[in-house]
C-alpha positions, 0 to 999 in steps of 0.5 A: 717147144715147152718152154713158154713158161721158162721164157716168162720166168726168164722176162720176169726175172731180167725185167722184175716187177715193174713188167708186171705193175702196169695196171690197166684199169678199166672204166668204171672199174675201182682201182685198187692195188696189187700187193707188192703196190699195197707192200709199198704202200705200207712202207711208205706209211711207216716211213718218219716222214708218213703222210698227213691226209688220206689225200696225200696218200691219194695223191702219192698213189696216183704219182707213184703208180698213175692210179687214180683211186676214189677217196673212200677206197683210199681210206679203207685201204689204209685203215682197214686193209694196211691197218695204219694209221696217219701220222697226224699230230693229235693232243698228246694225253697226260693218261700215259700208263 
């Protein structure tokens, strides 16, 4: 006996993360990701192809990993939380030092 937690490490060690990913959300709960989910996330924003709305990350989101998260908490998320910004072709200013 003892050795549940050698089990485990073993299962999470032959099966990685996507074991532990399966988020189940429950009704009326607000989704929100992991931190390895926000790690690939953050990679994604850094990415040259990056996104051009906060609902394509919404949607990316929802693809990636089947959570359907509210807007609002998209946007926060990637604003303050993952500190990125979307790669929106913006006026470039002159006013370059």
């Amino acid at each position: 006996g003892g050795n549940a937690v050698g089990q485990w490490l073993n299962c999470y060690a032959t099966q990685g993360l996507e074991v532990l990913l399966v988020v189940k959300v429950p009704p009326g709960r607000v989704a929100h990701l992991n931190p390895a989910q926000q790690e690939q996330l953050r990679e994604a924003l850094r990415s040259p192809t990056g996104f051009g709305s906060f609902g394509e990350v919404q949607t990316w989101i929802k693809e990636q990993f089947g959570i359907q998260m509210e807007y609002s908490a998209v946007h926060k998320l990637v604003k303050y939380h993952l500190g990125a910004s979307l790669k929106v072709a913006r006026p470039t200013h002159p006013k370059k030092t």
